[in-house]
C-alpha positions, 0 to 999 in steps of 0.5 A, spaced: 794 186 221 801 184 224 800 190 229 794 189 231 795 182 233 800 183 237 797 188 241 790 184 241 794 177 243 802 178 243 801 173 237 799 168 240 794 162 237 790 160 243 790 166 247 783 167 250 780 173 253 773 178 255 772 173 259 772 166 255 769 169 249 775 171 245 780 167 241 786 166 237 791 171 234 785 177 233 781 175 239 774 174 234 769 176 239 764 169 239 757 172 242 758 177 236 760 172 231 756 166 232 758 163 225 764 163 227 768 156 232 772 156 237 777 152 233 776 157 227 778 162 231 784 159 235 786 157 227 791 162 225 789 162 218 782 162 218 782 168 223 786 173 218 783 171 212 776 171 216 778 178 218 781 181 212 774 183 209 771 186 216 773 193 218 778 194 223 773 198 227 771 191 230 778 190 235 779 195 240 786 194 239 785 198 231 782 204 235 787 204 239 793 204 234 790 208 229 790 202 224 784 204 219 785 198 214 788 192 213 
């Protein structure tokens, strides 16, 4: 997951991205995630235990790097 943040965001807890539609450390994509806040996602915490049970398919940066699971 490391990886991947660094890659999706250098680590960097309020990074935005796509056009003001991705935020925090793993660039949680809002318009596809709309149960999801702006500031749940810019909370580093809440971003990684959102994330832990979704597939890694989801961030482009995954794909990138190979990374098949968390």
């Amino acid at each position: 997951m490391r990886r991947v943040a660094i890659c999706e965001s250098g680590l960097k807890e309020n990074a935005v991205g796509d056009g003001g539609n991705s935020y925090g450390v793993l660039q949680i994509h809002l318009p596809s995630h709309p149960l999801v806040t702006k500031e749940q996602a810019l909370d580093p915490l809440f971003s990684i235990q959102w994330a832990y049970d979704k597939p890694t398919s989801l961030w482009t940066c995954a794909r990138k790097l190979g990374v098949t699971e968390w």
